[in-house]
C-alpha positions, -999 to +999 in steps of 0.1 A: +288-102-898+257-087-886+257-064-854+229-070-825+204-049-844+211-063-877+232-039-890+261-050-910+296-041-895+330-052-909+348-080-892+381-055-889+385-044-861+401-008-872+375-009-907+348-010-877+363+019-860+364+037-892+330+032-899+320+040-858+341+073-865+322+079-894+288+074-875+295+099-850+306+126-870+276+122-893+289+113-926+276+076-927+238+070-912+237+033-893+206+017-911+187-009-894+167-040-908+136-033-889+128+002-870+102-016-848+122-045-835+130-021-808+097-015-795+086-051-801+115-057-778+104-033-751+067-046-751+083-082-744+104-069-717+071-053-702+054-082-704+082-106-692+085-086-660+045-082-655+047-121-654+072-125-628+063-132-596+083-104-569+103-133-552+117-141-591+126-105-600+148-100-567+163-137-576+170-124-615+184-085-597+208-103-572+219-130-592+258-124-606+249-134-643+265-164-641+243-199-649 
């Protein structure tokens, strides 16, 4: 399985916890496919929101996340 930032995580729940233990306390570093996939992200985001109009931002804010 790969994580949301295409990282590969075990499946187990409790080998996942092992390795998230392991992360924290510094004895495994989390690599990640590509370092810039989070500022591509982020300039997408900027650019989603500079091409909403102001009435479809509040819409997107108040909605309840549900479609």
């Amino acid at each position: 399985m790969i994580g949301p930032n295409g990282e590969k995580r075990p499946n187990d729940v409790i080998a996942n916890a092992v390795l998230a233990a392991r992360i924290a306390t510094g004895e495994v570093e989390e690599e990640y496919v590509d370092p810039g996939r989070q500022n591509r992200g982020r300039l997408g985001a900027c650019a989603r929101a500079d091409s909403l109009t102001p009435e479809r931002r509040r819409e997107i804010a108040t909605s309840s996340g549900t479609t």
